[in-house]
Each structure stands twice: as structure tokens, then as C-alpha cells.
Predicted model as a PDB file, atoms N, CA, C, CB and O in Angstrom, pLDDT in the B-factor column:
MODEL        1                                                                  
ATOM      1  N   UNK A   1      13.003 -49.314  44.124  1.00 95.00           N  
ATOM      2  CA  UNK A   1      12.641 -48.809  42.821  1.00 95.00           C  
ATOM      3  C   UNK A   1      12.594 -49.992  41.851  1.00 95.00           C  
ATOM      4  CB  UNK A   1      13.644 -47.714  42.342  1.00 95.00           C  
ATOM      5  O   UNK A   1      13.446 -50.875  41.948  1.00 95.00           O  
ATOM      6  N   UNK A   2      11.367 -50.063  40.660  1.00 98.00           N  
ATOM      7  CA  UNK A   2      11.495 -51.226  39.709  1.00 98.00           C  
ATOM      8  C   UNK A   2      10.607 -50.611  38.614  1.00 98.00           C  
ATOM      9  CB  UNK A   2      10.965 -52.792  40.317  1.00 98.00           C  
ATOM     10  O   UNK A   2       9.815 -49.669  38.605  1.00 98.00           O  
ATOM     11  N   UNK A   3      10.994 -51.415  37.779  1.00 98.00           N  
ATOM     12  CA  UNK A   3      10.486 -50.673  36.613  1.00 98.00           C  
ATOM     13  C   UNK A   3       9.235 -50.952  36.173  1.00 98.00           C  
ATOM     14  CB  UNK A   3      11.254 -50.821  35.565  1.00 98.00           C  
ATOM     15  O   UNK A   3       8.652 -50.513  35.181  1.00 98.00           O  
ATOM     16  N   UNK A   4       8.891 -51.686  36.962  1.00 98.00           N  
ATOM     17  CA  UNK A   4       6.976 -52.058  37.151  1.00 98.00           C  
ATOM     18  C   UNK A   4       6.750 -51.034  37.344  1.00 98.00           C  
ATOM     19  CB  UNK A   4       6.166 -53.013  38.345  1.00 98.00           C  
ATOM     20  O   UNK A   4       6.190 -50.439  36.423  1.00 98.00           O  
ATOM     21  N   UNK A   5       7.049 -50.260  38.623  1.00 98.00           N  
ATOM     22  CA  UNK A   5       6.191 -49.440  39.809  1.00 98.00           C  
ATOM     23  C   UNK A   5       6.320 -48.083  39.931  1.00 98.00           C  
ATOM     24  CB  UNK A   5       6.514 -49.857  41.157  1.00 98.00           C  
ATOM     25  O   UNK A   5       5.712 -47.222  40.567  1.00 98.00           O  
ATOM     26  N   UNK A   6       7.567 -48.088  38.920  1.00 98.00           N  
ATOM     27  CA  UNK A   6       8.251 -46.532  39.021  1.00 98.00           C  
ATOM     28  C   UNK A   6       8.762 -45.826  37.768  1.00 98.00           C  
ATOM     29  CB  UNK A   6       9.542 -46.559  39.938  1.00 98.00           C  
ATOM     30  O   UNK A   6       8.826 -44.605  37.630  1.00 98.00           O  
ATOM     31  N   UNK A   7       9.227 -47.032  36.597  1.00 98.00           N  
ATOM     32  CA  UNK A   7       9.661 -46.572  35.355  1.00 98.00           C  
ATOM     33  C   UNK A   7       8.470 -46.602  34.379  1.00 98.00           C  
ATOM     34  CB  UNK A   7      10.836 -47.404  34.865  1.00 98.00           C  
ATOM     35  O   UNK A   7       8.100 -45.500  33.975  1.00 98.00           O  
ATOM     36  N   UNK A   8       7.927 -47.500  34.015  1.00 98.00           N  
ATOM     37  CA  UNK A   8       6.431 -48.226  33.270  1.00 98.00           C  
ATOM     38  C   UNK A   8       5.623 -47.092  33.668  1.00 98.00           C  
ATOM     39  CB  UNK A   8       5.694 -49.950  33.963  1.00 98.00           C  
ATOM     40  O   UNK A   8       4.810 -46.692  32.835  1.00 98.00           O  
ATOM     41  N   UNK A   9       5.682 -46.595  34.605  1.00 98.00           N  
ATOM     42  CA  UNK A   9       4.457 -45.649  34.651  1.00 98.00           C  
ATOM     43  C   UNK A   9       4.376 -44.449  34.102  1.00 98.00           C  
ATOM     44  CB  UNK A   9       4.140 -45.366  35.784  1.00 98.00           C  
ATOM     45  O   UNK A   9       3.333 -43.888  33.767  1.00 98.00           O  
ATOM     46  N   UNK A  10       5.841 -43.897  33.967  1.00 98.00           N  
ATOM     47  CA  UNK A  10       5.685 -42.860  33.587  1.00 98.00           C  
ATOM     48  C   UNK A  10       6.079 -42.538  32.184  1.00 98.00           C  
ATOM     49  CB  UNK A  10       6.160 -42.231  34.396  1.00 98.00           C  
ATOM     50  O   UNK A  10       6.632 -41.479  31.888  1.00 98.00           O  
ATOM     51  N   UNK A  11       5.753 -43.570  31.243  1.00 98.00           N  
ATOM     52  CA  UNK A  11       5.432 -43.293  29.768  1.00 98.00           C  
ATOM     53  C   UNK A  11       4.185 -43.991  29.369  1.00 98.00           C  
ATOM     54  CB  UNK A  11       6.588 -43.757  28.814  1.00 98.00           C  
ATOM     55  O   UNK A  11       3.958 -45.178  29.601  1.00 98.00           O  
ATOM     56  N   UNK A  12       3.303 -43.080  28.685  1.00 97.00           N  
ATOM     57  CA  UNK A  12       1.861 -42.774  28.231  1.00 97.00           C  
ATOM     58  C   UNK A  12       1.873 -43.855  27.105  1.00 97.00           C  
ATOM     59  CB  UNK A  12       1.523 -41.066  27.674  1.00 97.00           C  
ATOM     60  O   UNK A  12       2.762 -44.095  26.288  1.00 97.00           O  
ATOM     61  N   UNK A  13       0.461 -44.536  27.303  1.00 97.00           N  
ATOM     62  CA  UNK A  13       0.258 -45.124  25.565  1.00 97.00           C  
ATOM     63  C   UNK A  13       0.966 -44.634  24.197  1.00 97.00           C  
ATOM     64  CB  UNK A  13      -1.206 -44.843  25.133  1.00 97.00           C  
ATOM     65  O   UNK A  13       1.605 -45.388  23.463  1.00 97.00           O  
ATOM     66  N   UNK A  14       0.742 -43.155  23.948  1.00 96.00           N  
ATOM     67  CA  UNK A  14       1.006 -42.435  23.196  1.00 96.00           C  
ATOM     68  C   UNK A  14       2.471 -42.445  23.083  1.00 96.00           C  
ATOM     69  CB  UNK A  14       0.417 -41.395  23.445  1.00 96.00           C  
ATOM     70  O   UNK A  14       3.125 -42.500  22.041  1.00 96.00           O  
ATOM     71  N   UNK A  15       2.959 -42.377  24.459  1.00 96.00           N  
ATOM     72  CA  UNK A  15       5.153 -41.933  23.712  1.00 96.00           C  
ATOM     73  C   UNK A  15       5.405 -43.642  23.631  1.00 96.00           C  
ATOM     74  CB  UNK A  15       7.028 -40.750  25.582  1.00 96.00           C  
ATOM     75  O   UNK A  15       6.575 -43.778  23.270  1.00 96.00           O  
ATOM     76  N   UNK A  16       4.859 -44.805  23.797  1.00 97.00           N  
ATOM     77  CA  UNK A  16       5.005 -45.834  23.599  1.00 97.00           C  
ATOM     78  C   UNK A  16       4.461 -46.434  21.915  1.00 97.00           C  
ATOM     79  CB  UNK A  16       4.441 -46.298  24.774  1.00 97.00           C  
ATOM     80  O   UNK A  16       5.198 -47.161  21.250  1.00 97.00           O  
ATOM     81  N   UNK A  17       3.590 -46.149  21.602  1.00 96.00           N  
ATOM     82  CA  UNK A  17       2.777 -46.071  20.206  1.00 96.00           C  
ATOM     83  C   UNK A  17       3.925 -45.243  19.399  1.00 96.00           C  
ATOM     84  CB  UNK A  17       1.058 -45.159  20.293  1.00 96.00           C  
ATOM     85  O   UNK A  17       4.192 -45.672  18.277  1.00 96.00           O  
ATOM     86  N   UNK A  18       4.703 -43.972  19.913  1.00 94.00           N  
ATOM     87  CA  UNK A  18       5.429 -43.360  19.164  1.00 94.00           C  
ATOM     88  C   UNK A  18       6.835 -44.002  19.084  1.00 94.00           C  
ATOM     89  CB  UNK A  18       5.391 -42.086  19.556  1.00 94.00           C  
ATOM     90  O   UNK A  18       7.443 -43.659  18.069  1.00 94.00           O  
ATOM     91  N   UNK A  19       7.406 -44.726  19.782  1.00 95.00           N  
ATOM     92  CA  UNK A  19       8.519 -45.336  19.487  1.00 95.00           C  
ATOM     93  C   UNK A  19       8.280 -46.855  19.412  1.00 95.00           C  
ATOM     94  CB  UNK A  19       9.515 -44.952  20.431  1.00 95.00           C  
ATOM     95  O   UNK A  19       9.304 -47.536  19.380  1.00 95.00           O  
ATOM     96  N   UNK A  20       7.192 -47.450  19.383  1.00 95.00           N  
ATOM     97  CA  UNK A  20       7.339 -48.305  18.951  1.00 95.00           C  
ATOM     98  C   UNK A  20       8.324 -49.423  17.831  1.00 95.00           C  
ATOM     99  CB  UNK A  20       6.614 -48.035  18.918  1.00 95.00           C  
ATOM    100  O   UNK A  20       8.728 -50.581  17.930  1.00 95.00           O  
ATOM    101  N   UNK A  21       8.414 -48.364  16.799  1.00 95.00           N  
ATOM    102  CA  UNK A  21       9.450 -48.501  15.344  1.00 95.00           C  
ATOM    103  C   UNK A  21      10.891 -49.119  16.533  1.00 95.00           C  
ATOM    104  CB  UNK A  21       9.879 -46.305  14.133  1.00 95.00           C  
ATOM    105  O   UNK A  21      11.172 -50.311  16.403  1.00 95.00           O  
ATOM    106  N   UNK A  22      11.591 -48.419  17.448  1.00 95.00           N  
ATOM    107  CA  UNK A  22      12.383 -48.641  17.585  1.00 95.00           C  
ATOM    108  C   UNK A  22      12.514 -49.452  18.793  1.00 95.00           C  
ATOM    109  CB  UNK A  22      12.853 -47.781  17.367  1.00 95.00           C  
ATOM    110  O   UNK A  22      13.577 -50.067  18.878  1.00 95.00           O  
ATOM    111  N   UNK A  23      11.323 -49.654  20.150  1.00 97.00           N  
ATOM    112  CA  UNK A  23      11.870 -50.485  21.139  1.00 97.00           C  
ATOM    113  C   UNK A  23      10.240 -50.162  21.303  1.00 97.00           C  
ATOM    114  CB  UNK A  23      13.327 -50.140  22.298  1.00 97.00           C  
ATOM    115  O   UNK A  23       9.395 -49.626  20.586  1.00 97.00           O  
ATOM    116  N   UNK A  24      10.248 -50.808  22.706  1.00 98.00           N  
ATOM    117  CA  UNK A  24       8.988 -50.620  23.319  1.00 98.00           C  
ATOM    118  C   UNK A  24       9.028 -50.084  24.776  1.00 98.00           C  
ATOM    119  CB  UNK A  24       8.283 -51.886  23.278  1.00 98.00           C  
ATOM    120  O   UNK A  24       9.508 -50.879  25.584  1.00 98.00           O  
ATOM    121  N   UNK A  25       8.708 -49.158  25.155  1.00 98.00           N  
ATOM    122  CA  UNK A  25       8.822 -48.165  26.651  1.00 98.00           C  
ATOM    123  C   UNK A  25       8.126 -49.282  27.716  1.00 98.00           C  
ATOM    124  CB  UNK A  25       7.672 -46.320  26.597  1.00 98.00           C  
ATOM    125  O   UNK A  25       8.618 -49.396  28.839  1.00 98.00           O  
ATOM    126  N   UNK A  26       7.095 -50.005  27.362  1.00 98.00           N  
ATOM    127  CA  UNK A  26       6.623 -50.648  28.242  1.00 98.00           C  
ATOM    128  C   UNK A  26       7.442 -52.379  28.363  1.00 98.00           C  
ATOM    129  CB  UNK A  26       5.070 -50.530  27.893  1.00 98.00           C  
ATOM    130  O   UNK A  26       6.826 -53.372  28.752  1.00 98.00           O  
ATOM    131  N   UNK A  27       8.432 -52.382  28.073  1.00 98.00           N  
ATOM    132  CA  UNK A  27       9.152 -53.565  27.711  1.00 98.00           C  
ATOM    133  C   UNK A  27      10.209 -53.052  28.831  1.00 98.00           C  
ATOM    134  CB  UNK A  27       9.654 -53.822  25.956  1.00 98.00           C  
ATOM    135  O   UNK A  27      10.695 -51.925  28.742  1.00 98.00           O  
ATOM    136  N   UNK A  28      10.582 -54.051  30.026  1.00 98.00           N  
ATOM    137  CA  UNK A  28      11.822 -53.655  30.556  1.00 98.00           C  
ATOM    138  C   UNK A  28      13.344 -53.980  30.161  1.00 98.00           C  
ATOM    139  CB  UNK A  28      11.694 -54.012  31.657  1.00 98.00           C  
ATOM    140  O   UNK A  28      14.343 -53.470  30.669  1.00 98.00           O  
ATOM    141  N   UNK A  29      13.290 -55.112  28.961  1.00 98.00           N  
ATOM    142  CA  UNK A  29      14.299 -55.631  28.573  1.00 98.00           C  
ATOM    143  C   UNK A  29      15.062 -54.413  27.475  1.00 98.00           C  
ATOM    144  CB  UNK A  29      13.852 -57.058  27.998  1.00 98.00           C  
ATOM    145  O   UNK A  29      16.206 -54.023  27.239  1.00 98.00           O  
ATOM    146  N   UNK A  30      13.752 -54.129  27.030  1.00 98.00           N  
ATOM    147  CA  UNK A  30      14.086 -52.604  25.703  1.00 98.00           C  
ATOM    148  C   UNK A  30      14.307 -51.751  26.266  1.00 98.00           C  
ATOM    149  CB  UNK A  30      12.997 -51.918  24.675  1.00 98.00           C  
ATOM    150  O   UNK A  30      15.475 -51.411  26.081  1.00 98.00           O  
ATOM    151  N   UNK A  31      13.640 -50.958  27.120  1.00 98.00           N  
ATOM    152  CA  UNK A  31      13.633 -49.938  27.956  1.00 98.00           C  
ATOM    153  C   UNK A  31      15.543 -50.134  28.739  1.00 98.00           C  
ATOM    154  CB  UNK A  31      12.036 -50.187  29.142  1.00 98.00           C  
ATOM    155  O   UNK A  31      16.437 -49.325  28.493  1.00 98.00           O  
ATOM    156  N   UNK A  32      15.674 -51.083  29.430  1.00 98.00           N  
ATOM    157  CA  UNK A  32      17.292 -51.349  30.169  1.00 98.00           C  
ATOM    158  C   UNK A  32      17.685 -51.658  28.963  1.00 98.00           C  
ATOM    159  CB  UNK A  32      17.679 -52.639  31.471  1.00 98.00           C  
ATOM    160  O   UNK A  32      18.131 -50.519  29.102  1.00 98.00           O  
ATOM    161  N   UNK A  33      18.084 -52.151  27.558  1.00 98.00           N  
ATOM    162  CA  UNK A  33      18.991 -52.293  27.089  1.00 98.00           C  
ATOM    163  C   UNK A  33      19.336 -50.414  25.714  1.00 98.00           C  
ATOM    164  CB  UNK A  33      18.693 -54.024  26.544  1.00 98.00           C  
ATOM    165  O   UNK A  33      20.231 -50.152  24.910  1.00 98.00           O  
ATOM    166  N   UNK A  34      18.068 -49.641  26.167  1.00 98.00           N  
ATOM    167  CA  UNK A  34      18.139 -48.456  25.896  1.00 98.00           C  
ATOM    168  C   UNK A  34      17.794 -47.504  26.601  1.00 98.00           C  
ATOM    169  CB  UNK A  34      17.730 -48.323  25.083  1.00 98.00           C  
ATOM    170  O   UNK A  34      16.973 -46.665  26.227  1.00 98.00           O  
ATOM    171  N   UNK A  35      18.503 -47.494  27.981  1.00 98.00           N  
ATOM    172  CA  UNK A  35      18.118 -46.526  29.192  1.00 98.00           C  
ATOM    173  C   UNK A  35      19.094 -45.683  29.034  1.00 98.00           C  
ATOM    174  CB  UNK A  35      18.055 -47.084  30.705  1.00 98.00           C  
ATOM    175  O   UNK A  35      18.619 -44.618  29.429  1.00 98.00           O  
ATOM    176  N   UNK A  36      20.470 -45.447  28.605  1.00 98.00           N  
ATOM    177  CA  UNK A  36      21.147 -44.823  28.959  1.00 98.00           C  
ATOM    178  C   UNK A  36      20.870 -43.191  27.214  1.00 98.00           C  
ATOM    179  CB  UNK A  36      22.651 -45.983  29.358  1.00 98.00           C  
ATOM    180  O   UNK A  36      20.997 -41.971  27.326  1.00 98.00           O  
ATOM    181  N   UNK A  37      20.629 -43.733  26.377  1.00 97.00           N  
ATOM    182  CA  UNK A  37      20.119 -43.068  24.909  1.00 97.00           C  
ATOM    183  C   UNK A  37      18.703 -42.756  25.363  1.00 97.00           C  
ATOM    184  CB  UNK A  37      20.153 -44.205  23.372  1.00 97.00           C  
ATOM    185  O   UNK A  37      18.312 -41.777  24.726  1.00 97.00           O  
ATOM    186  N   UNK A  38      17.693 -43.234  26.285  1.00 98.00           N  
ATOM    187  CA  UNK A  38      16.359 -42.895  26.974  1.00 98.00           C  
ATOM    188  C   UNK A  38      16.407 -41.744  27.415  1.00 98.00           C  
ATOM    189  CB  UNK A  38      15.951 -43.687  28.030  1.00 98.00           C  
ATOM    190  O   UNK A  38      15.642 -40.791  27.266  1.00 98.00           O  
ATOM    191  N   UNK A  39      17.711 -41.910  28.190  1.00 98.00           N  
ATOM    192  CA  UNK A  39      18.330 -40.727  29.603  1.00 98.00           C  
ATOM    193  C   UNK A  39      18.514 -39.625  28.701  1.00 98.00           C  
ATOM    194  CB  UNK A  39      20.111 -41.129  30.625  1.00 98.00           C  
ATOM    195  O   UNK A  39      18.002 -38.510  28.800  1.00 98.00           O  
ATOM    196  N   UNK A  40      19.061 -39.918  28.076  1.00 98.00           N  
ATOM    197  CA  UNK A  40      20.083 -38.499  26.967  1.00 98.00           C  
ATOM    198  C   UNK A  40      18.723 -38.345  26.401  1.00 98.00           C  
ATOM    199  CB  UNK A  40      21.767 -38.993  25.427  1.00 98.00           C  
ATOM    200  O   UNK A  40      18.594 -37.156  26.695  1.00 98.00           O  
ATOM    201  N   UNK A  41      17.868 -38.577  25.947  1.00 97.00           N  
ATOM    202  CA  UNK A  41      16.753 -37.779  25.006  1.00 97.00           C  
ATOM    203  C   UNK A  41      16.122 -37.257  26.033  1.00 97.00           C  
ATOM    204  CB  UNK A  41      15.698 -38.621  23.962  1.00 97.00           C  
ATOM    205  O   UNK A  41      15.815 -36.108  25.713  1.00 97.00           O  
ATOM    206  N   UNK A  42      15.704 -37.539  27.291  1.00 97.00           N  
ATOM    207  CA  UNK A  42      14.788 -37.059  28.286  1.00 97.00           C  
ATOM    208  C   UNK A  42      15.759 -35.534  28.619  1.00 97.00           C  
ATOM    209  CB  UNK A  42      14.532 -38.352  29.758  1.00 97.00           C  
ATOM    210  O   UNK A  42      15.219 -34.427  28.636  1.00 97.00           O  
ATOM    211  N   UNK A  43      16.784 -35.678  28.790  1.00 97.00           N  
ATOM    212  CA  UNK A  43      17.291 -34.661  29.242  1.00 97.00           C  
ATOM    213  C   UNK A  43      17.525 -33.543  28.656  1.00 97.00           C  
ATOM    214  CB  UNK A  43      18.095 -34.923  29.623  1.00 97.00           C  
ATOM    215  O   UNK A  43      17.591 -32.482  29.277  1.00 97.00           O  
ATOM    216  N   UNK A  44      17.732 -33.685  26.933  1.00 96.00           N  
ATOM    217  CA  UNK A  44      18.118 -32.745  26.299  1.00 96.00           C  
ATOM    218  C   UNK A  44      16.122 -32.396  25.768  1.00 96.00           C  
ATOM    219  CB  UNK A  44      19.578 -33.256  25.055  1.00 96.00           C  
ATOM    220  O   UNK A  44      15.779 -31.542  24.950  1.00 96.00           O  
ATOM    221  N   UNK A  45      15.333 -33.174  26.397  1.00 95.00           N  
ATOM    222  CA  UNK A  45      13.841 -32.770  26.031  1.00 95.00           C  
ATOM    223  C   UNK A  45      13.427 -33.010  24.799  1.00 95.00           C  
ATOM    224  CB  UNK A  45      13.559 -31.428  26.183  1.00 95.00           C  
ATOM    225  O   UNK A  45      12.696 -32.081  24.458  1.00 95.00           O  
ATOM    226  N   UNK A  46      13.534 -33.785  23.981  1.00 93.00           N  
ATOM    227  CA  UNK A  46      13.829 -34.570  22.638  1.00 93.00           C  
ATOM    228  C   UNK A  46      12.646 -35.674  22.803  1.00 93.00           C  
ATOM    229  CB  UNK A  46      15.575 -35.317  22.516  1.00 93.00           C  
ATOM    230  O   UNK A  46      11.857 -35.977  21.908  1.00 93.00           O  
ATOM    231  N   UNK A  47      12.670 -36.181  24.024  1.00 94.00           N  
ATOM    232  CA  UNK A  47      11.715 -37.176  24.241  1.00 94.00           C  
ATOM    233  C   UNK A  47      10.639 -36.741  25.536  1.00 94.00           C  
ATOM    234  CB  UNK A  47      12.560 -38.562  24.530  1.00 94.00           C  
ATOM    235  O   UNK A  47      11.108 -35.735  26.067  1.00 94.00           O  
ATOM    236  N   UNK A  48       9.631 -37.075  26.069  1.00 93.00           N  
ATOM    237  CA  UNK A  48       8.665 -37.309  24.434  1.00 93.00           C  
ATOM    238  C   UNK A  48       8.650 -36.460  23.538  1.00 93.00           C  
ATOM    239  CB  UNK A  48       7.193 -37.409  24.469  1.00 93.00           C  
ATOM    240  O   UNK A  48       9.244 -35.384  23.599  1.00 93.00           O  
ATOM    241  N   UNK A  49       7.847 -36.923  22.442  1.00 87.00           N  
ATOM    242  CA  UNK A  49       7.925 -36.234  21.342  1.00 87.00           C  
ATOM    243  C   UNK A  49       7.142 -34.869  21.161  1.00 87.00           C  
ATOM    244  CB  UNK A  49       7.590 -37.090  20.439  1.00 87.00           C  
ATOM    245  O   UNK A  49       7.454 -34.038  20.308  1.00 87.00           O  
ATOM    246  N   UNK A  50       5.965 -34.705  22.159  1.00 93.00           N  
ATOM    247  CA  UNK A  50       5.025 -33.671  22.534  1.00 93.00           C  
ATOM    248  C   UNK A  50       5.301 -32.638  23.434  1.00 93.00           C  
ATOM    249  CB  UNK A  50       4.025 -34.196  22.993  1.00 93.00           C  
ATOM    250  O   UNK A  50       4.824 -31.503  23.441  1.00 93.00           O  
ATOM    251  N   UNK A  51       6.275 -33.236  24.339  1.00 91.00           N  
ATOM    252  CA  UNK A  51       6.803 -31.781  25.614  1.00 91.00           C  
ATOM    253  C   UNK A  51       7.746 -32.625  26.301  1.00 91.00           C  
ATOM    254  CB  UNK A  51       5.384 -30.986  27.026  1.00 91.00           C  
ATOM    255  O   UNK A  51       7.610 -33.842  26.428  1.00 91.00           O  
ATOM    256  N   UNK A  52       8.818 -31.859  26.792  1.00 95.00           N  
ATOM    257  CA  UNK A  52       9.779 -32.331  27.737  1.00 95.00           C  
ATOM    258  C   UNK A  52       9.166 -32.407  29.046  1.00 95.00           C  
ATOM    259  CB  UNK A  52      10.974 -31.489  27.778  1.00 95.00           C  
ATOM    260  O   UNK A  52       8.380 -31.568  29.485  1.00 95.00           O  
ATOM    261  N   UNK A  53       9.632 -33.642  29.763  1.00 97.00           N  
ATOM    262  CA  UNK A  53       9.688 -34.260  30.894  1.00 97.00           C  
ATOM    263  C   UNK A  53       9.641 -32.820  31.868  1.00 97.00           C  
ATOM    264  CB  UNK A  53      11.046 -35.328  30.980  1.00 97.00           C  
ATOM    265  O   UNK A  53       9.993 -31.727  31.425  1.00 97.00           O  
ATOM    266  N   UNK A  54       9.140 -33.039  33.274  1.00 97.00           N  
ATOM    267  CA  UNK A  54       9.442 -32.080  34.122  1.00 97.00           C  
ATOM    268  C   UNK A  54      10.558 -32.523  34.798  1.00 97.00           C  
ATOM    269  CB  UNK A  54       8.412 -31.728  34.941  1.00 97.00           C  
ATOM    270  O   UNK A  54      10.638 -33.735  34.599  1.00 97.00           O  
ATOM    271  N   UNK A  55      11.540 -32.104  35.563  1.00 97.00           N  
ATOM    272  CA  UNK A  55      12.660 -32.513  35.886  1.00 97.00           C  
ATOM    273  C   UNK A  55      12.520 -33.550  37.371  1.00 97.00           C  
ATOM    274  CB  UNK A  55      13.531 -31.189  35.976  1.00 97.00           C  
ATOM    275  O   UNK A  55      13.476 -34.126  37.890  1.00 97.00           O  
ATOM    276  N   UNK A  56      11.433 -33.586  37.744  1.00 97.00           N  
ATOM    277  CA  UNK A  56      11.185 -34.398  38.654  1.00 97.00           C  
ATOM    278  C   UNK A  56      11.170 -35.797  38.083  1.00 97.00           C  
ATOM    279  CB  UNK A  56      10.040 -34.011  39.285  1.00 97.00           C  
ATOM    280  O   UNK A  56      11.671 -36.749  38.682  1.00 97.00           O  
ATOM    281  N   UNK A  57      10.600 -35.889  36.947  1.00 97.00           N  
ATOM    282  CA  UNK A  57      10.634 -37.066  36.285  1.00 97.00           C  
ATOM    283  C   UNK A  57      11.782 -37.942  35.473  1.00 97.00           C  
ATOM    284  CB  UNK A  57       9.814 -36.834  35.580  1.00 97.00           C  
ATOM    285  O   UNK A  57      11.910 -39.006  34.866  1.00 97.00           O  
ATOM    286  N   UNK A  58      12.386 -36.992  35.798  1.00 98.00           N  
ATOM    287  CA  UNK A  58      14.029 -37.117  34.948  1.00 98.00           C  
ATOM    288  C   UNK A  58      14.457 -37.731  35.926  1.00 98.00           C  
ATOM    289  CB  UNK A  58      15.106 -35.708  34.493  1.00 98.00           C  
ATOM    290  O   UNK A  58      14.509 -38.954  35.799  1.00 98.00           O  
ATOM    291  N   UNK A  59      14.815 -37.256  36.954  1.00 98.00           N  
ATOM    292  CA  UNK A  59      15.730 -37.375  38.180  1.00 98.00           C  
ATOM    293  C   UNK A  59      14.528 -38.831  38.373  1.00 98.00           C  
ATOM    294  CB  UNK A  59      15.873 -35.692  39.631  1.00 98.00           C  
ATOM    295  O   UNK A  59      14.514 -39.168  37.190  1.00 98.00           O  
ATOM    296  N   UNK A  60      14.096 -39.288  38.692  1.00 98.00           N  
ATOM    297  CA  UNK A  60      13.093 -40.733  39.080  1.00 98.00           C  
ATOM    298  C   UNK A  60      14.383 -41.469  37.596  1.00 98.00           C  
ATOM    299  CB  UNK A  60      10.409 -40.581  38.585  1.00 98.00           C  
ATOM    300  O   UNK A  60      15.400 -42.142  37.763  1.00 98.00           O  
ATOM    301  N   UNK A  61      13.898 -41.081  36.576  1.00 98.00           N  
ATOM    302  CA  UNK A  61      14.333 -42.082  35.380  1.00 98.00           C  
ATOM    303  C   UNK A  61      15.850 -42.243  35.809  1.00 98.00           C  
ATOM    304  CB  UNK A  61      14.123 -41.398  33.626  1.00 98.00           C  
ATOM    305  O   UNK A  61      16.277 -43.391  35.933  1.00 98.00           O  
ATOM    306  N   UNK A  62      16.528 -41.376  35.998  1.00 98.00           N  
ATOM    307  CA  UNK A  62      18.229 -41.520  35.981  1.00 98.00           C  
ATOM    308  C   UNK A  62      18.593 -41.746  37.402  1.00 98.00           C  
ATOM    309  CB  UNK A  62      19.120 -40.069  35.398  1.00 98.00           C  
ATOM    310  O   UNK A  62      19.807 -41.800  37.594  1.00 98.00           O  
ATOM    311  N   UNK A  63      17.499 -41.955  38.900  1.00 98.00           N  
ATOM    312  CA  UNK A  63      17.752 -42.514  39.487  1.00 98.00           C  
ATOM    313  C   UNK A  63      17.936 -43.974  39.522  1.00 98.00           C  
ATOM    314  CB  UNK A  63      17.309 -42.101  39.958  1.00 98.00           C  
ATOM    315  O   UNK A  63      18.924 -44.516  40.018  1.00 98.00           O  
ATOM    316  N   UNK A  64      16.582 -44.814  38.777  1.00 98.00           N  
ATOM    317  CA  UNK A  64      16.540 -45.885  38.276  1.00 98.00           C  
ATOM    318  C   UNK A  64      18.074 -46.182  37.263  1.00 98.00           C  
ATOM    319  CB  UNK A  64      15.142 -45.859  37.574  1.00 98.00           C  
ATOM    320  O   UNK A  64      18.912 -46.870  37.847  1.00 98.00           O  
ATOM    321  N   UNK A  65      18.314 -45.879  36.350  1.00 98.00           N  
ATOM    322  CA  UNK A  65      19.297 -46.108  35.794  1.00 98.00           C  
ATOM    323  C   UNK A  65      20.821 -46.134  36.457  1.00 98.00           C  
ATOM    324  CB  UNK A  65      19.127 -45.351  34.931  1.00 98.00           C  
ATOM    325  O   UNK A  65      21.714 -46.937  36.187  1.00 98.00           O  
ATOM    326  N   UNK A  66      20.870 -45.005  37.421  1.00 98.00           N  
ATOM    327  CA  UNK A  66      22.049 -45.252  38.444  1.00 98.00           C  
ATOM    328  C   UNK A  66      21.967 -46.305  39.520  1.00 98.00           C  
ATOM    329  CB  UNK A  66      22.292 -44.036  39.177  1.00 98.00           C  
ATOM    330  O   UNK A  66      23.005 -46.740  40.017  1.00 98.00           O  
ATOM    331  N   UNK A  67      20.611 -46.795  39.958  1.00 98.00           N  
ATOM    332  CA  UNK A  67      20.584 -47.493  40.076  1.00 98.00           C  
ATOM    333  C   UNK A  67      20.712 -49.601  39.814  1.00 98.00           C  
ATOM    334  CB  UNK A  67      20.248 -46.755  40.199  1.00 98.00           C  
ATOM    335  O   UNK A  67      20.361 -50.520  40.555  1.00 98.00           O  
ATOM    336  N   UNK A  68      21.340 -49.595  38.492  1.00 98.00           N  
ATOM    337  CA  UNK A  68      21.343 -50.527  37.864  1.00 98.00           C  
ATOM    338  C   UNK A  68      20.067 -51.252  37.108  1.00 98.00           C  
ATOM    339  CB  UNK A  68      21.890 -51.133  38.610  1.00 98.00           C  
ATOM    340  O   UNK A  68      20.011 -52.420  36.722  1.00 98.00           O  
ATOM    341  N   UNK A  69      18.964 -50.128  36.999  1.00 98.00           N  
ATOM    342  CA  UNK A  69      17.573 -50.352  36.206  1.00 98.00           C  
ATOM    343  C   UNK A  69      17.497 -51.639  36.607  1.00 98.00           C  
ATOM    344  CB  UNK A  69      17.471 -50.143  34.505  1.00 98.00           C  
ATOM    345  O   UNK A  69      17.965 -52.571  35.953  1.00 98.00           O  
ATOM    346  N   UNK A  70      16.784 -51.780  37.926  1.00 98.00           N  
ATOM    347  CA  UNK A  70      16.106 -52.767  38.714  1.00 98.00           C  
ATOM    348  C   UNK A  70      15.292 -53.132  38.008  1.00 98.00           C  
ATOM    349  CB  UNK A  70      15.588 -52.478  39.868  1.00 98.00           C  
ATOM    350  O   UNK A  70      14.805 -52.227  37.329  1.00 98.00           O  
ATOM    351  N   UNK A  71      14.765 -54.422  37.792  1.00 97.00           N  
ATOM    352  CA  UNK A  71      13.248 -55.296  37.157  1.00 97.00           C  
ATOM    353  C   UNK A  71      12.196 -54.566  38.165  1.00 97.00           C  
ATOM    354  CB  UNK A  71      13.198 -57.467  37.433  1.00 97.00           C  
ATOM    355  O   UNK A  71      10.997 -54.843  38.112  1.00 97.00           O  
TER     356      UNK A  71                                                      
ENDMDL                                                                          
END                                                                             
């Protein structure tokens, strides 16, 4: 798992354009130094800002993160 191939992909121009103000989704340094506040908005469906994640996509994100958010 890396966050090229597996995390990066699964946020859209759009939820990236939308948080821009605060980090950048397509940034792995932003993205890992705000994965665990990433996790908590995905889960409580907060993020994105248009519709909650399907839970398949959750479980990928918080695998990565239990995983030590591999490069």
C-alpha cells in the first residue's frame, strides 16, 4: 500500500480544491501529518464535503494509516 497508488487516488480535484485553505489531499507530507483528523472526518462523513465516503473506502484510508501511511 502507498499513497501514490492507493491514498492519492481516492480524493477528487474537487475535495482537494476544497481543503486546500488547510492542507493539500494530494500532498503526502499533509495528508500523513493530518491522517489521523482525515480518518475522524471520513468516518463521522464530514468529509468530503458533498457525500460521505462508502465504507470500502474508509477501511483502504485507515488501513493505510494503521499501516504507518506508507510513501
Amino acid at each position: 500500500m502507498s499513497f501514490e497508488s492507493d491514498i492519492k487516488p481516492l480524493f477528487r480535484e474537487s475535495d482537494r480544491n476544497e481543503m486546500e485553505w488547510a492542507f493539500d489531499l494530494w500532498n503526502y507530507d499533509d495528508v500523513k501529518e493530518n491522517s489521523e483528523a482525515i480518518l475522524e472526518r471520513l468516518e463521522e462523513g464530514s468529509m468530503p464535503c458533498d457525500a460521505a465516503w462508502p465504507q470500502e473506502r474508509i477501511e483502504v484510508f485507515r488501513r493505510w494509516v494503521g499501516e504507518g501511511t506508507p510513501a
